[in-house]
C-alpha positions in Angstrom: -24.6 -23.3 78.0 -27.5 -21.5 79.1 -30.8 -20.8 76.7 -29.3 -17.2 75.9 -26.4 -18.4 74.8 -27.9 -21.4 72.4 -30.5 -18.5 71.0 -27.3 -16.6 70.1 -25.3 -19.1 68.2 -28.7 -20.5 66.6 -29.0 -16.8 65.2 -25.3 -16.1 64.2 -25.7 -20.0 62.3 -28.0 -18.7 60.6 -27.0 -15.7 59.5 -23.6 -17.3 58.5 -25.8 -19.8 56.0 -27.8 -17.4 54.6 -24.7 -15.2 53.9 -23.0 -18.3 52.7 -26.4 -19.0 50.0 -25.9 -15.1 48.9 -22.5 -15.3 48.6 -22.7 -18.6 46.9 -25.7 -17.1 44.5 -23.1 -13.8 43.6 -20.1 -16.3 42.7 -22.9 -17.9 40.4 -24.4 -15.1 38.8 -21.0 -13.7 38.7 -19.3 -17.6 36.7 -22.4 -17.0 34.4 -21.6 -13.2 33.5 -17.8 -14.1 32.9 -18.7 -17.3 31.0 -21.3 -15.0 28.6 -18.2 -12.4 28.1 -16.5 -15.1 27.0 -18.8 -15.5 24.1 -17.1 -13.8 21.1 -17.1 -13.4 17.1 -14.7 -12.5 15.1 -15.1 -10.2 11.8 -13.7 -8.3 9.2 -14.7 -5.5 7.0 -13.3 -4.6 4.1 -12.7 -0.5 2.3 -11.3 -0.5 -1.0 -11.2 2.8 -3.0 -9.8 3.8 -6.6 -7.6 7.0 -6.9 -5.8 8.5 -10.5 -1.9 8.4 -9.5 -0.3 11.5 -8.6 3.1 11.1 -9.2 5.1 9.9 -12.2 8.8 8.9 -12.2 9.2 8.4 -16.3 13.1 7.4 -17.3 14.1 8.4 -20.9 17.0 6.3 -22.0 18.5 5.9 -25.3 21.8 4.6 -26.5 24.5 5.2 -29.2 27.4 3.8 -31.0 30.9 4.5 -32.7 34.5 3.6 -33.3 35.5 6.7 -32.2 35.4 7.7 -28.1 35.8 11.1 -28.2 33.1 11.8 -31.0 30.4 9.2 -29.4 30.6 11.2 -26.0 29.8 13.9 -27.8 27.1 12.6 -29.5 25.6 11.7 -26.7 25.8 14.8 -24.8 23.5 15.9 -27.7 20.9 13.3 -27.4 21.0 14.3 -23.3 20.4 17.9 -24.5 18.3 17.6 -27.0 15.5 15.3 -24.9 16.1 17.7 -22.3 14.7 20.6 -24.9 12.1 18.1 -25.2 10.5 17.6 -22.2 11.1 21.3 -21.3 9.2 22.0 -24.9 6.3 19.9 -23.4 6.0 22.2 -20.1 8.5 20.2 -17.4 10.6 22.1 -15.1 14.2 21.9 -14.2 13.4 20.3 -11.0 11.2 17.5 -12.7 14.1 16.7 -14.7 17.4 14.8 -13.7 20.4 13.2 -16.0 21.2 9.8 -15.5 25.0 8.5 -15.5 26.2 7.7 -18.6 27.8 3.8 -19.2 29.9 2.9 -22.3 31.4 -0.6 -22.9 34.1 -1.4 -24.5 33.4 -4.7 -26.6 37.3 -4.9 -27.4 38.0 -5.4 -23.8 35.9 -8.3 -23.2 37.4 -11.8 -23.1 34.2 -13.1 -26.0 32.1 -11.3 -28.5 34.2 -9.2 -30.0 34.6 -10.4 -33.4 32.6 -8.9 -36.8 31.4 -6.3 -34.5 30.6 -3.1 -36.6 31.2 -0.8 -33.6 33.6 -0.8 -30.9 32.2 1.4 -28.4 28.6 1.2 -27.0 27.2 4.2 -25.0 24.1 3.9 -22.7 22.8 7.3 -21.5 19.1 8.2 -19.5 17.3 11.0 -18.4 14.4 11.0 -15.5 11.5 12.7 -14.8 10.2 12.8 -11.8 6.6 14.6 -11.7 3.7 15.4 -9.8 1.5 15.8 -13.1 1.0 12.9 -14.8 -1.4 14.1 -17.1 1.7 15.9 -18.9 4.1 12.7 -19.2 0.6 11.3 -20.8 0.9 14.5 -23.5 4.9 13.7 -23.8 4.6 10.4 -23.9 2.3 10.4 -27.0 4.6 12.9 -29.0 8.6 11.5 -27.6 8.4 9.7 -31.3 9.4 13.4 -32.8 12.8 12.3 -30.8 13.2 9.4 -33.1 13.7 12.7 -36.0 17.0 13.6 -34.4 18.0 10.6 -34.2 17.1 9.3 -31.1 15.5 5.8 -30.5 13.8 5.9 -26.7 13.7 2.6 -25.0 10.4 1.8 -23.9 9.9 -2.2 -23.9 12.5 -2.5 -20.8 12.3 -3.4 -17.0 14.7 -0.4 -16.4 12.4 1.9 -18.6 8.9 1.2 -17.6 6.8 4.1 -16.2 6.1 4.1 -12.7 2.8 5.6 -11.5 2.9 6.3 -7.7 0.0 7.5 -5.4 1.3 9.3 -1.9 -1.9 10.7 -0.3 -2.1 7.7 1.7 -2.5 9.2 5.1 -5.4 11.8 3.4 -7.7 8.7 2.5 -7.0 6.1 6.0 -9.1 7.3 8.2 -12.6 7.2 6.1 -11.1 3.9 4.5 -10.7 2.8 8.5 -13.9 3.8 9.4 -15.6 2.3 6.0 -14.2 -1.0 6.8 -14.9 -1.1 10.7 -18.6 0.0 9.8 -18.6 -2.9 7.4 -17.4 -5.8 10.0 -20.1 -4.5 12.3 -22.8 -4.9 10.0 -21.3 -8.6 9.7 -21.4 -8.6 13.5 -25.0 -7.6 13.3 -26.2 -10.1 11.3 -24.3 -12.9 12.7 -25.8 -12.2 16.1 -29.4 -11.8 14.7 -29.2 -15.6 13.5 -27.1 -17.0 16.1 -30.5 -15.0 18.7 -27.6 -13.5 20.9 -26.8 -9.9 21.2 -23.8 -8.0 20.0 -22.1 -6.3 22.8 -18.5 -4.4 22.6 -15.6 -4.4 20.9 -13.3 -7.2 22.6 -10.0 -6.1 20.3 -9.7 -4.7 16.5 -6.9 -4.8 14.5 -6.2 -2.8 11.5 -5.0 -4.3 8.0 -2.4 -3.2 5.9 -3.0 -1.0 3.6 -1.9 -2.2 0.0 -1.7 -0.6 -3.0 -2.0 -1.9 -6.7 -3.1 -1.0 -10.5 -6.1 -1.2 -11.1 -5.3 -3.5 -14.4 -2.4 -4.0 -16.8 -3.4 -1.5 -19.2 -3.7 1.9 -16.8 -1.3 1.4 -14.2 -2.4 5.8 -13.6 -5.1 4.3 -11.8 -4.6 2.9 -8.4 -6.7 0.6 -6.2 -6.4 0.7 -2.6 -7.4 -1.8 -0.1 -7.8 -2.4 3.7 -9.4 -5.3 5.7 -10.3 -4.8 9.4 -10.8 -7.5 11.8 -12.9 -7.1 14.8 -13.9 -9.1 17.7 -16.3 -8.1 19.2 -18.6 -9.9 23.2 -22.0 -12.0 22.1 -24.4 -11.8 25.1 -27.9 -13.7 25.2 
Protein backbone atom coordinates (compact mmCIF):
# COMPACT_ATOMS: atom_id res chain seq x y z
CA UNK A 1 0.00 0.00 0.00
CA UNK A 2 1.57 3.07 -1.07
CA UNK A 3 1.55 6.57 1.16
CA UNK A 4 -1.51 7.77 -1.11
CA UNK A 5 -3.37 5.18 -0.50
CA UNK A 6 -2.87 5.02 3.62
CA UNK A 7 -3.61 9.08 3.47
CA UNK A 8 -6.95 8.04 1.81
CA UNK A 9 -8.29 5.49 4.15
CA UNK A 10 -6.84 7.58 7.18
CA UNK A 11 -9.27 10.32 5.82
CA UNK A 12 -12.35 8.19 4.86
CA UNK A 13 -11.70 6.63 8.88
CA UNK A 14 -12.12 9.47 9.90
CA UNK A 15 -14.85 10.88 8.38
CA UNK A 16 -16.69 7.50 9.07
CA UNK A 17 -16.09 8.23 13.08
CA UNK A 18 -17.01 11.58 13.06
CA UNK A 19 -20.20 10.70 11.11
CA UNK A 20 -20.69 7.82 13.45
CA UNK A 21 -20.23 10.56 16.84
CA UNK A 22 -23.02 12.92 14.85
CA UNK A 23 -25.10 10.20 14.13
CA UNK A 24 -24.70 8.84 17.56
CA UNK A 25 -25.31 12.56 19.11
CA UNK A 26 -28.84 12.82 16.73
CA UNK A 27 -30.04 9.20 18.09
CA UNK A 28 -29.42 10.87 21.59
CA UNK A 29 -30.82 14.13 21.31
CA UNK A 30 -33.51 12.38 19.36
CA UNK A 31 -34.13 9.20 22.80
CA UNK A 32 -34.16 12.51 24.90
CA UNK A 33 -37.01 14.39 22.83
CA UNK A 34 -39.10 11.10 22.64
CA UNK A 35 -38.54 10.27 26.36
CA UNK A 36 -39.73 14.24 27.25
CA UNK A 37 -42.97 13.58 24.95
CA UNK A 38 -43.57 10.88 26.90
CA UNK A 39 -44.09 13.07 29.86
CA UNK A 40 -47.84 13.52 30.31
CA UNK A 41 -50.78 14.70 32.74
CA UNK A 42 -53.91 13.92 32.75
CA UNK A 43 -56.99 16.35 33.62
CA UNK A 44 -60.42 17.08 33.72
CA UNK A 45 -62.62 20.04 33.69
CA UNK A 46 -65.87 20.19 34.67
CA UNK A 47 -69.27 22.59 32.99
CA UNK A 48 -72.30 22.39 34.76
CA UNK A 49 -75.23 24.70 33.95
CA UNK A 50 -78.97 25.16 35.29
CA UNK A 51 -81.84 25.44 32.74
CA UNK A 52 -85.97 25.83 33.64
CA UNK A 53 -87.50 22.56 31.77
CA UNK A 54 -89.19 22.99 28.65
CA UNK A 55 -91.33 20.35 28.26
CA UNK A 56 -94.03 18.82 30.48
CA UNK A 57 -95.70 15.36 30.02
CA UNK A 58 -98.53 15.79 32.98
CA UNK A 59 -100.99 12.37 33.14
CA UNK A 60 -104.49 13.09 34.55
CA UNK A 61 -105.93 9.86 35.86
CA UNK A 62 -108.89 9.32 37.86
CA UNK A 63 -111.07 6.24 38.56
CA UNK A 64 -114.70 5.19 39.14
CA UNK A 65 -116.99 2.58 40.45
CA UNK A 66 -120.39 0.74 40.02
CA UNK A 67 -122.50 -2.44 39.89
CA UNK A 68 -123.69 -1.52 36.74
CA UNK A 69 -121.25 -1.82 33.39
CA UNK A 70 -123.10 -0.06 30.97
CA UNK A 71 -123.81 3.02 33.36
CA UNK A 72 -120.02 3.14 34.82
CA UNK A 73 -118.66 3.41 31.11
CA UNK A 74 -120.64 6.07 30.79
CA UNK A 75 -119.72 7.83 33.66
CA UNK A 76 -116.48 7.73 32.81
CA UNK A 77 -116.73 8.98 29.34
CA UNK A 78 -117.95 12.07 31.36
CA UNK A 79 -115.02 12.38 33.67
CA UNK A 80 -112.73 12.01 30.19
CA UNK A 81 -114.79 14.85 28.80
CA UNK A 82 -115.18 16.90 31.36
CA UNK A 83 -111.12 17.19 32.29
CA UNK A 84 -110.77 17.50 28.83
CA UNK A 85 -113.03 20.98 29.05
CA UNK A 86 -110.66 21.53 31.77
CA UNK A 87 -107.40 21.73 30.53
CA UNK A 88 -108.84 23.24 27.31
CA UNK A 89 -110.53 25.99 29.94
CA UNK A 90 -106.94 26.55 31.10
CA UNK A 91 -105.48 27.39 27.47
CA UNK A 92 -104.20 23.64 26.16
CA UNK A 93 -104.62 22.66 22.62
CA UNK A 94 -105.94 19.62 21.13
CA UNK A 95 -102.59 18.55 20.22
CA UNK A 96 -101.24 18.83 23.87
CA UNK A 97 -103.93 16.65 24.94
CA UNK A 98 -104.28 12.75 24.44
CA UNK A 99 -106.84 10.05 26.15
CA UNK A 100 -105.45 7.24 27.72
CA UNK A 101 -107.01 3.57 27.44
CA UNK A 102 -109.42 2.89 29.72
CA UNK A 103 -109.02 -0.48 32.19
CA UNK A 104 -112.01 -1.88 34.27
CA UNK A 105 -111.67 -5.01 36.52
CA UNK A 106 -113.98 -7.17 37.31
CA UNK A 107 -113.61 -8.17 41.11
CA UNK A 108 -116.26 -11.10 40.62
CA UNK A 109 -113.89 -12.71 38.19
CA UNK A 110 -111.02 -13.03 40.32
CA UNK A 111 -110.26 -16.35 42.12
CA UNK A 112 -109.83 -14.01 46.01
CA UNK A 113 -111.17 -10.71 47.12
CA UNK A 114 -114.39 -10.65 46.16
CA UNK A 115 -116.39 -10.88 49.11
CA UNK A 116 -118.28 -7.66 51.15
CA UNK A 117 -117.21 -5.76 48.20
CA UNK A 118 -119.62 -2.69 47.74
CA UNK A 119 -118.88 -2.49 44.03
CA UNK A 120 -118.39 -4.96 41.44
CA UNK A 121 -116.84 -3.17 38.65
CA UNK A 122 -113.77 -0.80 38.99
CA UNK A 123 -112.92 1.54 36.07
CA UNK A 124 -109.44 3.18 35.62
CA UNK A 125 -109.35 6.00 32.98
CA UNK A 126 -106.32 8.87 32.22
CA UNK A 127 -105.75 11.60 30.17
CA UNK A 128 -102.07 13.18 29.04
CA UNK A 129 -100.74 16.25 28.38
CA UNK A 130 -97.97 16.63 26.69
CA UNK A 131 -96.65 20.41 26.53
CA UNK A 132 -94.02 22.58 25.61
CA UNK A 133 -95.24 25.33 28.27
CA UNK A 134 -94.82 24.34 31.52
CA UNK A 135 -95.60 27.49 33.10
CA UNK A 136 -99.40 26.55 32.11
CA UNK A 137 -99.51 22.92 33.76
CA UNK A 138 -98.08 25.10 36.79
CA UNK A 139 -101.49 27.39 36.43
CA UNK A 140 -103.59 24.00 35.98
CA UNK A 141 -102.08 22.22 38.25
CA UNK A 142 -102.83 24.71 41.12
CA UNK A 143 -106.67 24.99 40.07
CA UNK A 144 -107.41 20.72 38.80
CA UNK A 145 -108.99 20.71 42.59
CA UNK A 146 -112.29 22.45 40.91
CA UNK A 147 -112.29 18.82 39.16
CA UNK A 148 -112.85 17.25 42.59
CA UNK A 149 -116.55 19.57 42.22
CA UNK A 150 -117.74 17.20 39.49
CA UNK A 151 -116.91 14.60 41.02
CA UNK A 152 -113.60 13.76 40.03
CA UNK A 153 -110.72 12.73 42.42
CA UNK A 154 -107.20 13.14 40.31
CA UNK A 155 -104.52 10.80 41.37
CA UNK A 156 -101.51 12.62 42.18
CA UNK A 157 -99.43 10.61 44.91
CA UNK A 158 -98.68 7.66 42.27
CA UNK A 159 -95.51 6.43 40.29
CA UNK A 160 -97.77 6.24 37.14
CA UNK A 161 -99.03 9.88 37.80
CA UNK A 162 -96.00 11.91 38.70
CA UNK A 163 -95.19 14.95 36.51
CA UNK A 164 -92.38 14.69 34.35
CA UNK A 165 -90.35 17.80 33.51
CA UNK A 166 -88.09 17.26 30.49
CA UNK A 167 -85.36 19.63 29.04
CA UNK A 168 -84.46 18.94 24.97
CA UNK A 169 -82.17 21.85 23.97
CA UNK A 170 -79.36 19.66 24.73
CA UNK A 171 -77.40 20.10 21.45
CA UNK A 172 -78.10 24.29 21.78
CA UNK A 173 -76.07 24.32 25.25
CA UNK A 174 -72.94 21.44 24.31
CA UNK A 175 -70.68 23.22 22.69
CA UNK A 176 -70.14 26.34 25.29
CA UNK A 177 -70.60 23.55 28.05
CA UNK A 178 -67.64 21.64 25.93
CA UNK A 179 -65.57 24.50 25.70
CA UNK A 180 -66.24 25.68 29.50
CA UNK A 181 -65.08 22.43 30.72
CA UNK A 182 -61.95 21.99 28.33
CA UNK A 183 -60.99 25.64 29.35
CA UNK A 184 -61.29 24.47 32.94
CA UNK A 185 -58.89 21.23 32.65
CA UNK A 186 -56.38 23.45 31.10
CA UNK A 187 -56.21 25.82 33.77
CA UNK A 188 -55.60 22.55 35.93
CA UNK A 189 -52.91 21.69 33.39
CA UNK A 190 -51.45 25.13 33.95
CA UNK A 191 -51.10 24.95 37.39
CA UNK A 192 -49.97 21.49 37.66
CA UNK A 193 -47.06 22.24 35.33
CA UNK A 194 -46.13 25.60 37.10
CA UNK A 195 -45.37 23.47 40.45
CA UNK A 196 -44.14 20.34 38.94
CA UNK A 197 -41.32 23.50 36.88
CA UNK A 198 -42.14 21.76 33.48
CA UNK A 199 -43.95 23.23 30.64
CA UNK A 200 -47.38 22.38 29.27
CA UNK A 201 -47.18 21.44 25.73
CA UNK A 202 -50.21 19.89 23.41
CA UNK A 203 -53.00 18.11 23.78
CA UNK A 204 -51.91 14.29 23.70
CA UNK A 205 -55.87 12.92 23.56
CA UNK A 206 -59.33 14.46 25.10
CA UNK A 207 -62.20 12.79 25.67
CA UNK A 208 -65.58 14.18 26.17
CA UNK A 209 -68.04 13.09 29.22
CA UNK A 210 -71.41 12.31 29.09
CA UNK A 211 -73.71 14.65 29.38
CA UNK A 212 -76.24 13.99 32.28
CA UNK A 213 -79.07 15.46 33.24
CA UNK A 214 -80.94 15.76 36.69
CA UNK A 215 -83.31 18.07 39.04
CA UNK A 216 -81.94 20.38 40.53
CA UNK A 217 -83.65 19.15 44.04
CA UNK A 218 -86.71 17.16 45.11
CA UNK A 219 -88.94 20.04 45.47
CA UNK A 220 -88.60 21.75 41.68
CA UNK A 221 -88.01 19.01 39.44
CA UNK A 222 -88.96 22.36 36.45
CA UNK A 223 -85.48 23.05 37.07
CA UNK A 224 -82.76 21.11 35.50
CA UNK A 225 -79.04 20.78 36.17
CA UNK A 226 -76.81 19.72 33.58
CA UNK A 227 -73.35 18.44 33.79
CA UNK A 228 -70.20 17.39 31.71
CA UNK A 229 -66.68 16.45 32.77
CA UNK A 230 -63.79 16.55 30.24
CA UNK A 231 -60.66 14.68 30.55
CA UNK A 232 -57.59 15.86 28.82
CA UNK A 233 -54.05 14.69 28.49
CA UNK A 234 -52.12 16.82 27.58
CA UNK A 235 -47.24 16.53 26.70
CA UNK A 236 -45.16 18.10 29.91
CA UNK A 237 -41.74 19.31 28.50
CA UNK A 238 -38.87 20.83 30.82
Amino acid sequence: MNKSQSNSLTVAAAVLAVGLLGLGLILKSAAIDVKNMERTVTVKGLAEIEVAADTVIWPLQFSDADNDLEKLVARIEQKNDAVIAFLKLHGFDDDEISRGAQSIVDKQAREYGAENQQFRYIARASVTVYSSQPDKVKNALAKVGQLAKQGIAIVQDSYDTRIEYLFTGLNDVKPAMVQEATEKAREVAIKFAKDSQSKLGKIKTARQGQFSISDRDSNTPQLKKIRVVTSVEYYLSD
